[in-house]
Structure formats: structure tokens, C-alpha cells
C-alpha positions in Angstrom: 106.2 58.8 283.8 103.5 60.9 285.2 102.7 62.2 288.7 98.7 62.7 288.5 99.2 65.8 286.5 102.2 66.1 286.6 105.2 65.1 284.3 107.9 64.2 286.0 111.4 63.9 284.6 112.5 60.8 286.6 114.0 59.8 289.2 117.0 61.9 290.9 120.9 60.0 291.0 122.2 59.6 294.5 124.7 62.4 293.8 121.5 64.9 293.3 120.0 64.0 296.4 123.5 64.0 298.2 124.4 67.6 296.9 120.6 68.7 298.4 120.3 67.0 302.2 119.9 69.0 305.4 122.0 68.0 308.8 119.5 65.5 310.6 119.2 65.6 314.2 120.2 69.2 315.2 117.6 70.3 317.1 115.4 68.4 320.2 111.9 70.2 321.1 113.4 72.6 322.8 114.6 74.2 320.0 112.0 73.5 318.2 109.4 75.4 320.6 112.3 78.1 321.1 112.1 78.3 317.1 108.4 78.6 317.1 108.5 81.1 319.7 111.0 83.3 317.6 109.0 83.2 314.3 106.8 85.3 316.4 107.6 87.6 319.5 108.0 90.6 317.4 104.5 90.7 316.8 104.2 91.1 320.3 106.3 94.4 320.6 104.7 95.7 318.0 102.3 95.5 314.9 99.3 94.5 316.7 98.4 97.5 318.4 96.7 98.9 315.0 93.9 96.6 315.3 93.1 98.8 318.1 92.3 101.6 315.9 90.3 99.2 313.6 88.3 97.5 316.0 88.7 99.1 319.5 90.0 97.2 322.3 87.0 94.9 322.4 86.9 94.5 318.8 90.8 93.6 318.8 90.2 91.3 321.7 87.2 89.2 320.6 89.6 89.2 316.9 92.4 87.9 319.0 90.1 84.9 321.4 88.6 83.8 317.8 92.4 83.6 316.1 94.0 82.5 318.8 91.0 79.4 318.6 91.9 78.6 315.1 96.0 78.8 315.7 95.3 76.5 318.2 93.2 74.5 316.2 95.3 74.6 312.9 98.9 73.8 315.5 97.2 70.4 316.4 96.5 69.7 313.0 99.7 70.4 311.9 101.3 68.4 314.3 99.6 65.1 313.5 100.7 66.0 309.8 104.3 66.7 311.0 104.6 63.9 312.9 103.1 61.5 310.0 105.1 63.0 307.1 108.6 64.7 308.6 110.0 66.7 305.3 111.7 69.9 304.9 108.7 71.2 303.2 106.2 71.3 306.2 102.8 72.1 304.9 103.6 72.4 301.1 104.5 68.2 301.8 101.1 67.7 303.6 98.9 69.2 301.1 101.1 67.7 297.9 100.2 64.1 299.3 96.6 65.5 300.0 95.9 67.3 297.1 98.4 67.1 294.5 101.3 68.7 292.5 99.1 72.0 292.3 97.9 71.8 295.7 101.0 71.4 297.0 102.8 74.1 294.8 100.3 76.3 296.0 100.4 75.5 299.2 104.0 76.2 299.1 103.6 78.8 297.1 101.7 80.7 299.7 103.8 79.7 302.5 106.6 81.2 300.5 105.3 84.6 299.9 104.3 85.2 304.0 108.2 84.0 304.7 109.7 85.9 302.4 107.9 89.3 302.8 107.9 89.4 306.4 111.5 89.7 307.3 111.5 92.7 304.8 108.6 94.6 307.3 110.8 93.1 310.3 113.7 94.9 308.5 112.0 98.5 308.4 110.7 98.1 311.8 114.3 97.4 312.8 115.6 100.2 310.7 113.0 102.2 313.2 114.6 100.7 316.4 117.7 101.5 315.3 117.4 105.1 314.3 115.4 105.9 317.3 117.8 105.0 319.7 120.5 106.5 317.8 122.2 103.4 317.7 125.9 103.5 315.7 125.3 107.3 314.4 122.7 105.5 311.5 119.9 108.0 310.5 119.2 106.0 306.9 117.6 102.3 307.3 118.7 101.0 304.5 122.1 100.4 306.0 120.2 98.3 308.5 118.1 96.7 306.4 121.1 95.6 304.4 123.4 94.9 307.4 120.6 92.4 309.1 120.1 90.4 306.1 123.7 89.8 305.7 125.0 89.2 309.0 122.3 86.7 309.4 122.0 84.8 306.2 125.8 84.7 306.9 124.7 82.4 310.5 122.8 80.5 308.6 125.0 79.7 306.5 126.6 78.2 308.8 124.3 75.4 309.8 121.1 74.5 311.4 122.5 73.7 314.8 124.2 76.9 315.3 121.8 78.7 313.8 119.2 77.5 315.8 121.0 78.2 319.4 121.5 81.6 318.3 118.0 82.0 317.9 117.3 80.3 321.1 119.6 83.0 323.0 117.8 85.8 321.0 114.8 84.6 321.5 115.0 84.0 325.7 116.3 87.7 326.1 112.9 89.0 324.0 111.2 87.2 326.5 112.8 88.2 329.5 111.7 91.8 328.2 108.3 91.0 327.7 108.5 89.5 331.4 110.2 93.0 332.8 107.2 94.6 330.6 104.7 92.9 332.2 105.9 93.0 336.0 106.2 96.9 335.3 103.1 97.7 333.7 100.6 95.7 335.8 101.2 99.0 338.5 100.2 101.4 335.9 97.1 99.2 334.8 93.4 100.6 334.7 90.4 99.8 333.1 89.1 102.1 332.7 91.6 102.9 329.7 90.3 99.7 328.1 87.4 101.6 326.9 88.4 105.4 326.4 88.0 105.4 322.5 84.5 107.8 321.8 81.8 105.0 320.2 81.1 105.7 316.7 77.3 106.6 316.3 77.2 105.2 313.3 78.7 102.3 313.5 76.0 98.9 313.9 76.6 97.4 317.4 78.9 100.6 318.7 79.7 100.5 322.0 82.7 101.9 324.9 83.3 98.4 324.3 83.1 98.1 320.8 83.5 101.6 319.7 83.5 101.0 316.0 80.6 98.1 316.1 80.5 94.7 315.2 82.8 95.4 311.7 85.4 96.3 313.5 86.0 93.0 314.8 85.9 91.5 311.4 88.7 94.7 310.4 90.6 93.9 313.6 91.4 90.0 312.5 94.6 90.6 310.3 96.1 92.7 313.2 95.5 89.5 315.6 97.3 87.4 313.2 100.4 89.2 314.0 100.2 88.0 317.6 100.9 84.1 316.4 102.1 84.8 312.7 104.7 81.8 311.6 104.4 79.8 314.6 103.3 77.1 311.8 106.8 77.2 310.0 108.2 74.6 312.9 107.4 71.7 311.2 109.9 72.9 308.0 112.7 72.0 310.5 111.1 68.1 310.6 114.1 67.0 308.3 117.0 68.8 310.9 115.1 67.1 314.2 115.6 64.4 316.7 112.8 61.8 316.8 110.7 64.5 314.4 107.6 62.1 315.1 107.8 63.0 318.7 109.7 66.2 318.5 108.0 68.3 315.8 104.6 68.0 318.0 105.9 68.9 321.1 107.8 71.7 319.9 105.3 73.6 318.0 102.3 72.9 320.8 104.4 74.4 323.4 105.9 77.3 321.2 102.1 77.9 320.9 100.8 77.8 324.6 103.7 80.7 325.4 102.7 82.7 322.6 98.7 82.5 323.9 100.3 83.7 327.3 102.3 86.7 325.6 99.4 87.9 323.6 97.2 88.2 326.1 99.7 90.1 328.6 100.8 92.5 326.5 97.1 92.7 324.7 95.5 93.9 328.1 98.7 95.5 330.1 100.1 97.5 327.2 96.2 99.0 326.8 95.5 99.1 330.3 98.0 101.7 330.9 98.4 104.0 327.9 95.2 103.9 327.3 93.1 102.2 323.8 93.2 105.9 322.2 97.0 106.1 322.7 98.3 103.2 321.9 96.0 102.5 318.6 98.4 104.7 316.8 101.9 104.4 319.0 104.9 103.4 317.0 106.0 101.3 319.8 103.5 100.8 322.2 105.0 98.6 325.2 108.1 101.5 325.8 105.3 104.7 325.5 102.9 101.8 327.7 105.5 102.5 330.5 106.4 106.0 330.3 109.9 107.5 331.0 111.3 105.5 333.5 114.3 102.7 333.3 112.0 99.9 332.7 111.1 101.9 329.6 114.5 101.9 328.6 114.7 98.5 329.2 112.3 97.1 327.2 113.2 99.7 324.3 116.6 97.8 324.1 115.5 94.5 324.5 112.6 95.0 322.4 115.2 95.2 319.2 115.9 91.8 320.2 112.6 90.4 319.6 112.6 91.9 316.3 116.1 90.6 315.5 114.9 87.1 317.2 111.9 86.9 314.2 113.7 88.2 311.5 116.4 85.5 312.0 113.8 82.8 312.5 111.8 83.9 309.3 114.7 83.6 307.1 115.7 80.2 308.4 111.8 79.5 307.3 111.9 80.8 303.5 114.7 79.4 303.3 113.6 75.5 303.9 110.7 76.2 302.1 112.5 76.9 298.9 114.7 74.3 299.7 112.0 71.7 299.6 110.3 73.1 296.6 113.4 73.2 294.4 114.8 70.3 295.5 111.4 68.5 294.0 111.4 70.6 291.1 108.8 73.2 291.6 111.6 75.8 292.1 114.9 75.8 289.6 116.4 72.8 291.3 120.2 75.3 291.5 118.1 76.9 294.8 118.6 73.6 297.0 121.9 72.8 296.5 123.3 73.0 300.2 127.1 73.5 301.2 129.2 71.4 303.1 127.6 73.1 306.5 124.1 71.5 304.6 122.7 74.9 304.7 121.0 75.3 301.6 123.2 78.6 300.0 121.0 79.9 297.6 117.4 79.5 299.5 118.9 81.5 301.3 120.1 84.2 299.5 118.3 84.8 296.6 115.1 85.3 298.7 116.6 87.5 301.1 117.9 89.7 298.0 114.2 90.1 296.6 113.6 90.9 300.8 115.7 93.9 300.7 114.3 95.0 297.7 111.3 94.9 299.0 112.5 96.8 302.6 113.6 99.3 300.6 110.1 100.8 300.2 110.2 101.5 303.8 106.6 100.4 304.0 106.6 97.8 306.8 102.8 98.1 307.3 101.9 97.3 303.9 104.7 94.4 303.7 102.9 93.1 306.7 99.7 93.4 305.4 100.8 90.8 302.5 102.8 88.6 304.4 99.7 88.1 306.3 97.8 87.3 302.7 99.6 84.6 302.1 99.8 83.1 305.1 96.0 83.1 305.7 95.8 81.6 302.4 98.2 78.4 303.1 96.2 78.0 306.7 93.1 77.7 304.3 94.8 74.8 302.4 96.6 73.3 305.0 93.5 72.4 306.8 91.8 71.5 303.9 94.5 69.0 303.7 94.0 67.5 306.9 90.7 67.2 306.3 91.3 65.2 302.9 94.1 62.9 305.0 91.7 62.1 307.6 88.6 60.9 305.2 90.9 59.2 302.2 93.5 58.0 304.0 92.1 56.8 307.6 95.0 54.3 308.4 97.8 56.4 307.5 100.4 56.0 310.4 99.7 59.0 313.0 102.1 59.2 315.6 100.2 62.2 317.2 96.8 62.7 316.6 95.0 65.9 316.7 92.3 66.0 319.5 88.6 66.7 317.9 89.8 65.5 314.3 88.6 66.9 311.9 86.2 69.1 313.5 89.1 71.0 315.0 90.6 71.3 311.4 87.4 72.4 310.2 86.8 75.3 312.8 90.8 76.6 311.7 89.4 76.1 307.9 86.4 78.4 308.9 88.2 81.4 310.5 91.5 81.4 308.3 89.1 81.5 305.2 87.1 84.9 307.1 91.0 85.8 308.0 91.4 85.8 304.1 89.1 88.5 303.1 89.2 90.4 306.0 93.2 91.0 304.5 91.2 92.9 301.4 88.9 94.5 304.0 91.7 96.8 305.8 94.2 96.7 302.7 93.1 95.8 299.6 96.1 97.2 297.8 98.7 95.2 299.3 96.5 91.8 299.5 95.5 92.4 295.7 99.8 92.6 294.8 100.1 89.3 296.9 97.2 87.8 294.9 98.8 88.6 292.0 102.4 87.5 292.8 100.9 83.9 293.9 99.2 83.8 290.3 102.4 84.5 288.7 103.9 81.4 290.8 100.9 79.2 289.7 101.2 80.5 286.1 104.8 79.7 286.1 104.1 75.8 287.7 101.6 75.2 284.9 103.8 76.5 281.8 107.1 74.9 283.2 107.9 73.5 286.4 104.9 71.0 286.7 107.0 69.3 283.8 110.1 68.6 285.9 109.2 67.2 289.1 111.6 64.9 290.4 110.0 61.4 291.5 112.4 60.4 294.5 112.7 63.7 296.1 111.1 62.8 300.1 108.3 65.2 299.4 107.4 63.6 296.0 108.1 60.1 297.5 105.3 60.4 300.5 102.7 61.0 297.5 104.1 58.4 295.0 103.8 55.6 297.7 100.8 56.8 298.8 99.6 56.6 295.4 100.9 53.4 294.7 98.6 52.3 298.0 95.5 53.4 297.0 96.1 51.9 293.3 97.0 48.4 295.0 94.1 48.7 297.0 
């Protein structure tokens, strides 16, 4: 029996799919946008001010209006594909029905890397928190690193529905510091610190606005990212939903309008009152953005919490995605076995051990650098797959549909493929290593695991039928 190209080694026993299913209906679109929310609000504490000192203010902001555009663009898509094809595998499902076993492993694949690199640069940035504000005596991170991955693979473990409530709570005090952030800076604003980085003379198109010229823009892009980065891993919690076909939409379009609203608050406020030139190199802009005073403190505390609030959310991401790629073979099919919680045990663990590994370099800025690789890369293919749905399959049953079509789709294609290369553009080191990891996967699909896909697992179903469709047709 062949998938396209693709061997598959038959169809799974009701005892194989029983040992590998998720809790259904733990989470309504509240959660869902509160999930979405969490993937992300540490980017807004910090991370994103470096594209100051890449691009200027103007360059950062006219990065952030254009990437904003295409998560906008790409969240609309993905939620007509969520809502049409509700699997634990979010968009390594959409593009294996639109493009195939490789597509979809790759897809996956790429998806896989961003999730399971980023908790590790959320670890060292904790790690930083932590020994900053002298918290517990610790002046070695790796303690932290190590204590944050077990205490919350150990929630997770657990089960969705608790899991995701925790987050929720996490996630609603990050916010409430962002909102005491905002409400305390907008005294200390002036713009006339927008612009106080010199202009490069030799820069093409330098400016007070655009001090290092139009390339800075371009270098700025990866830095924006970090502003919405993961707010696409909603749909992987289609499977543990209410009503996923109405839920999954809701929840990720409304995670994404807040995040637009955060961005842009703490993009001009945080600038505004330190100043471009300070901030482009602060270690934690929003408390030096408000001096010494209690609100300071504050949001130094609370900011911890949106760390902690996208480090738990991440991991509750890598680990679905493994889950759906084992459970269909592309992964050793031991990785989606789920416990009697139906949290999946070792997608959880065995990607948060190669995690800490990976905090253990300390180098969260590089570790971000490739998490933001790979996920540029899947946003290339999962628009190209929404593209492919909407021309060869036209009467596929769309619950939602995504305003604008395929021209929306095709603008996100456009600036995630420029997001791609701009990656290599301000650090080719750690965008070449993620290259070379995702090769490894794809090497490792086309030796072995394209060989043992399993036919009845619901991500290999939604492209069998479909298959079967366009044959009868």
C-alpha cells in the first residue's frame, strides 16, 4: 500500500490509536486566544528591542507594520485550514493533505525546530530574570534552566485542561504588567527620543528616521517576528477543543488582535521614553524604559511571568507537534504514546531534554535567531498550502473562510519568504545550523520514516480521503 510516495505499513489497530489520543473538549476559545496570547508576550518584554540597533526606530517600525500584515494575513489563513481539518498536527496536517508526505514532514519538520528551540532562549532569558533579581540566592542559570523545564513538563503532564488554565492565569498577570507598563510610561514619553540614533552617512536612504537606511528595515524583520512568534501553534490544540470548527478561528484571530495592540504599545512607549539609542542595546528594556521607581519594580517582577507564560505555552506546542508526527509515523511512533492524563509523556520530554541541552550554551540570542529560521520557513509552506487547497480543492468544506483568499495567503507567502533570508542577513551562523538540522530531518524521512507511515492515523486519514476524492472524480 502506498501513500503517493510514500509506503505505508498499514493501517493502525484500535489499541494503537487508543494508546495515542488526546482529551477532546478541554479548552473553549477563551483558552484558546489565552494560549495564543502566551506563545507570545515574552517577546514583548524583551527580544525585540535589538531590531532597534539594526534598523533604527523607523526601520524596526516599518519591519513591524509589514510583519504584523503578513501575521495577520497568514492567522486568517490558518484559521480556514483549522477549522476545515481539526488535527493535533496544525499546519504539518494542512500542508500533508496539500502537498504530501514530504511536504507535510517538512512542514512539520520546521514547525518543530522553532518549538523546540525557543523555550531553550526563553530558559536563558529566565535564567537572567532570575539572577538579576537575586531571586532564591541562584547566581548559575543552569539550575533555572533545569528547574523550569521540569516543573513544567511535570503540569503538562498532567493534562491539557489544567495545563491550559495555568497558562491562562500566567498569561493574564503578564498582561496586567504590560498594562501597568504602559499607564506608566506614557508620562515619560517624547518623541523626540524616537529619533536620537546619529544617521549613518553611508547608509542608502539614511535618515533621523531611518538612521541606518533602507537595509535596515530588511535587517530589522527577524527582530519583529519576535513580537507575534508562535501565535500560529493554536490550531495544534484543534484535537483538545470544543466545537474546533468554530473555536480554533476565534481563538487564534483574537489572540492575534491583542498581540497587534501590545506590540505597538510597548514598540513606541518603551522607545519613547528611554530613548532609540538606549534601549537598542538594554537587556530589559520596559524596567530601564521606566527608571527607578515602584512601577519599575513592578513590571521587573511581573515581567518573569510573561517569560514563564511563553515558555510553558511553547512546550505544550512541541509537544503536540511531535505527537502528531509520531503518531503518523514520521517520528518513532514510542514519542505519542500518551498516559492515562492523555498527555503525550515522551513529546514531551525527550524534546525538552535536547532544550536544556541547548540552554546550556547560554546563548539565548543565537537560539532565537534559529527558532525564528524555522518558523519563517513553515509560514512559507503553510501558505503555500493554502494556496494549493484553495485552487485543487475548491469545495472542500470551509467552516471559516479567510477574507481576500488567496491573495491574502499570497501577500503572508511574500513577506515570510523575505523574512527567510533576512534570518541569514543578521545571523547567518545560527540560520545555517537550523538549515542543517531540518536537512538532517528530511534526510532521515527519505532513508526511513517515509517507509512507515501509518494509514488511519487522523492526519494521514484527511489526505487518504481526499485522495480517494480526486481519484473518484
Amino acid at each position: 500500500m502506498t501513500i503517493e510516495d510514500a509506503k505505508v505499513t498499514g493501517t493502525a489497530d484500535e489499541d494503537y490509536l487508543a494508546k495515542r489520543t488526546l482529551r477532546s473538549g478541554s479548552a473553549g476559545w477563551v483558552l484558546l486566544a489565552g494560549l495564543g496570547v502566551s506563545y507570545v508576550i515574552s517577546g514583548d518584554y524583551a527580544g525585540w528591542n535589538s531590531g532597534i540597533a539594526e534598523g533604527g526606530f523607523g526601520g524596526l517600525l516599518i519591519a513591524t507594520v509589514l510583519i504584523a500584515g503578513m501575521y495577520l494575513a497568514m492567522v486568517l489563513g490558518m484559521a480556514e485550514l483549522s477549522a476545515a481539518l481539526p488535527a493535533a498536527g496544525g499546519g504539518y496536517t494542512f500542508a500533508r493533505r496539500a502537498l504530501g508526505p514530504w511536504g507535510g514532514f517538512a512542514t512539520g519538520t520546521a514547525i518543530l525546530l522553532e518549538y523546540a528551540i525557543a523555550p531553550a532562549a526563553i530558559a536563558t532569558f529566565i535564567g537572567g530574570y532570575v539572577e538579576s533579581l537575586n531571586l532564591f540566592g541562584i547566581t548559575d542559570g543552569w539550575w533555572v534552566y533545569l528547574a523550569v523545564y521540569a516543573l513544567f513538563i511535570g503540569v503538562h503532564l498532567t493534562g491539557a485542561g489544567e495545563a491550559l488554565k495555568a497558562m491562562f492565569v500566567i498569561t493574564a498577570v503578564a498582561l496586567a504588567g504590560l498594562a501597568v507598563f504602559a499607564c506608566s510610561a506614557i508620562g515619560l514619553f517624547d518623541a523626540d527620543k524616537l529619533t536620537d540614533i546619529p544617521a549613518d552617512p553611508n547608509a542608502v536612504g539614511s535618515s533621523a528616521f531611518l538612521p541606518f537606511g533602507v537595509f535596515g528595515i530588511w535587517a530589522a524583520v527577524p527582530f519583529a517576528i519576535w513580537f507575534f512568534l508562535a501565535v500560529e501553534g493554536v490550531p495544534l490544540a484543534a484535537e483538545e477543543a470544543r466545537e474546533p470548527e468554530k473555536n480554533v478561528p476565534k481563538g487564534i484571530i483574537s489572540a492575534m488582535l491583542v498581540l497587534i495592540v501590545t506590540g505597538a504599545a510597548v514598540l513606541f512607549l518603551a522607545t519613547g521614553a528611554l530613548g532609540a539609542q538606549a534601549i537598542s542595546t538594554s537587556g530589559n528594556p520596559l524596567v530601564e524604559a521606566l527608571g527607578t521607581g515602584g512601577a519599575a519594580k513592578v513590571v521587573n517582577y511581573i515581567g518573569l511571568a510573561g517569560l514563564v507564560a511563553s515558555f510553558f505555552s511553547i512546550v505544550y506546542a512541541y509537544s503536540r507537534q511531535t505527537f502528531a508526527l509520531s503518531r503518523a509515523g514520521y517520528l518513532p511512533t514510542s514519542l505519542s504514546v500518551t498516559n492515562a492524563r492523555k498527555a503525550p509523556v515522551l513529546a514531551l520530554i525527550v524534546p525538552g531534554v535536547v532544550g536544556f541541552a541547548l540552554s546550556l550554551t547560554g546563548k539565548g540570542a543565537v537560539l532565537l535567531n534559529m527558532a525564528v529560521f524555522g518558523a519563517a520557513l513553515s509560514y512559507v509552506l503553510m501558505m503555500v498550502s493554502h494556496i494549493v487547497l484553495r485552487v485543487r480543492e475548491p469545495n472542500m468544506p470551509r467552516p471559516y473562510r479567510t477574507p481576500g483568499g488567496v491573495a491574502t495567503t499570497t501577500f503572508a507567502l511574500v513577506i515570510a519568504g523575505a523574512a527567510v533570508i533576512a534570518t541569514f542577513l543578521v545571523d547567518p551562523v545560527a540560520a545555517t545550523w537550523t538549515l542543517v538540522a531540518f536537512c538532517a530531518f528530511m534526510a532521515y524521512f527519505g532513508l526511513y520514516s517515509r517507509h512507515q507511515l501509518v494509514a488511519n492515523s487522523p492526519d494521514e486519514e484527511f489526505a487518504v480521503l481526499a485522495k480517494a476524492e480526486e481519484e473518484l472524480e
